[in-house]
N, C-alpha and C positions, 0 to 999 in steps of 0.2 A: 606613454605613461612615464609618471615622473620616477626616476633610478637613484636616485643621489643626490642630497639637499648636502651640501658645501656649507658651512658656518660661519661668520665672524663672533668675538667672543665681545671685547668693549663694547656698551652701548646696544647690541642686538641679544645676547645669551641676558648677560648681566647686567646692572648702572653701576658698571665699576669706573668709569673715566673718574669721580670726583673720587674716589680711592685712589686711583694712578695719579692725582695731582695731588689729594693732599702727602703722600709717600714721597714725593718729588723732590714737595719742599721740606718736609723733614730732614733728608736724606742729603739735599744739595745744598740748602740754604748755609747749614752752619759750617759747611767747606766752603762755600762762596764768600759769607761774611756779609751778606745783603740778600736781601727780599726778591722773589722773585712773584710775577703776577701769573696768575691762568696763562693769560695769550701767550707770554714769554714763554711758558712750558709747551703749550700746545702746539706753537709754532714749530720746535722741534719734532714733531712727533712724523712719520713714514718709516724710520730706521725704528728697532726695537727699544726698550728703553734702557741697554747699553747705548746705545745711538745717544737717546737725550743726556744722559751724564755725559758722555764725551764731549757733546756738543757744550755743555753748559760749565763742568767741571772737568778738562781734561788732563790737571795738573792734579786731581784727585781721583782718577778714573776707576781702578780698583777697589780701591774705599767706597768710593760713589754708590757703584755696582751692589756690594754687599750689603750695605745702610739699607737703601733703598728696599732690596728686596725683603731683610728685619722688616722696615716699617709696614711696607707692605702687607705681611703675612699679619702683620700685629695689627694693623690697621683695619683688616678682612669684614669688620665687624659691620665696619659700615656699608656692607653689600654683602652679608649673610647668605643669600640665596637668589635663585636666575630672576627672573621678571617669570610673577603671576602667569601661569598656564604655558608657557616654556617645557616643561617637564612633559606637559600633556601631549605637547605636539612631538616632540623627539619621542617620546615613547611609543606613538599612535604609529610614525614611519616607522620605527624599528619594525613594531609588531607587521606591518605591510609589508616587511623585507627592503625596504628601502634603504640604500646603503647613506652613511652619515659620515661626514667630514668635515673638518674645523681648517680653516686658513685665516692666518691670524696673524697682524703683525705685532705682539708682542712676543718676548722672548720669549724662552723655553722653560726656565724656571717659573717666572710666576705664570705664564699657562697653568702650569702643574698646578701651584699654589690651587689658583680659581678654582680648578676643576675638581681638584680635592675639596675642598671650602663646600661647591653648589655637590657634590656626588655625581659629578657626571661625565668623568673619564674614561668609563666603560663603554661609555655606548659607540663613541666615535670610532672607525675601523682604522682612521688617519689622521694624522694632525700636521699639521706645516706651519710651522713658527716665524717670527719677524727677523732680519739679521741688524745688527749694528750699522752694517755698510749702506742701509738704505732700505727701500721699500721694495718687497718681492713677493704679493700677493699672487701679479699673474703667474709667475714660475712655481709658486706654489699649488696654485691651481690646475695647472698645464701637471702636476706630479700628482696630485688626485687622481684627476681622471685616468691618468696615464695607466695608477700605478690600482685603481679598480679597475679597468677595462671597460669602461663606459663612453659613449659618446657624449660630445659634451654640450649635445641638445637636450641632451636625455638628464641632464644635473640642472639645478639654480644654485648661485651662488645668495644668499643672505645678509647683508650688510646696512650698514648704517650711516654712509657717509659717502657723500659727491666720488674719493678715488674710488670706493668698492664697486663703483658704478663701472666708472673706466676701466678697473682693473679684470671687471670682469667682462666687457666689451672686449676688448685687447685681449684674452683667452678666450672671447666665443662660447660663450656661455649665458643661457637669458639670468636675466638680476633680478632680487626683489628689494626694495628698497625697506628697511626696517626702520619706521618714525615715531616708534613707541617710548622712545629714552628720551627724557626732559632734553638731553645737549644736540637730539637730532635737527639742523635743518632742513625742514618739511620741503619749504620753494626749494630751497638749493637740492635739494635730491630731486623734485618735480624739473626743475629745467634742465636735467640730464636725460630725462624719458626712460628712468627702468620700465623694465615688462611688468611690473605691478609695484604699488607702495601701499603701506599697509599701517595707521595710525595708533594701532589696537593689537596684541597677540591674541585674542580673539576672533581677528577681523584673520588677520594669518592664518590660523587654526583651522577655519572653516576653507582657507582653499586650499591648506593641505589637505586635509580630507576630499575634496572634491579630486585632485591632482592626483591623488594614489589609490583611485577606485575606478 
């Protein structure tokens, strides 16, 4: 029986990516002095999004940081609340005592921000946040389970992108692929073979319920 559903929050919780780019460039542009495109930004992304301003603006790095996270918060509007029936499924595990946990490579602060924004900072027992220096989902994962005392057959990790896959291969842990956010690639997460993918929080919905009974 399933113990512990593990989180990512971009693109699987919420459709915050086009929030985190358009924040980006608000944030970076007029310290850069030139346009930046999606890819440019997103190509950055594994380190938190200290990571992307240093990468991008490192002669503005402080500034960068705090712009960004302003625009951010101000920007919130355009992702108000999780993806349709989200709410239903973390509630349904709660209510099954299923432990819940977020691993995420975004910072710490706008973590917060979202979680604040969608109400749903209470329910996770754990959170593990991104760092500047790089991508650290499996270590973050490896301190979930660590630090519930779960096996970590007994957890899925949740995600929505090609690393989350690996990253949770490389912690030993089965993955479900999350392909419900317009920026998901469907094949690119099918030619990695999570243990399930999932088009629909709908389609999810129904095998958590199956999973925790």
């Amino acid at each position: 029986m399933m113990k512990c559903i593990i989180f990512d929050l971009d693109g699987t919780i919420g459709n915050t990516l086009p929030l985190c780019i358009a924040a980006f460039k608000k944030s970076i542009e007029p310290l850069a002095g030139r346009s930046l495109s999606d890819q440019e930004i997103i190509a950055t992304f594994g380190p938190s999004e200290e990571g992307t301003v240093q990468a991008l603006i490192p002669d503005y790095y402080e500034q960068g940081v705090e712009d960004y996270l302003k625009h951010y918060r101000d920007l919130h509007m355009m992702c108000e609340a999780p993806f349709d029936g989200i709410v239903e499924v973390i509630e349904f595990a709660k209510n099954k005592n299923v432990r819940l946990a977020m691993v995420t490579g975004k910072g710490e602060r706008s973590t917060e921000v979202t979680l604040e924004v969608f109400g749903l900072r209470s329910y996770f027992d754990i959170i593990e946040t991104g760092s500047p220096l790089g991508p650290r989902k499996v270590q973050g994962i490896a301190k979930v389970v660590e630090h519930l005392g779960i096996a970590p057959e007994e957890c899925i990790y949740v995600g929505d992108t090609p690393s989350d896959i690996l990253s949770s291969r490389e912690a030993k842990i089965p993955v479900i692929a999350a392909a419900w956010a317009e920026t998901a690639d469907k094949e690119q997460l099918l030619a990695l073979k999570p243990d399930a993918l999932f088009t629909t929080v709908e389609e999810f919905k129904r095998y958590i319920e199956q999973a925790c009974t």
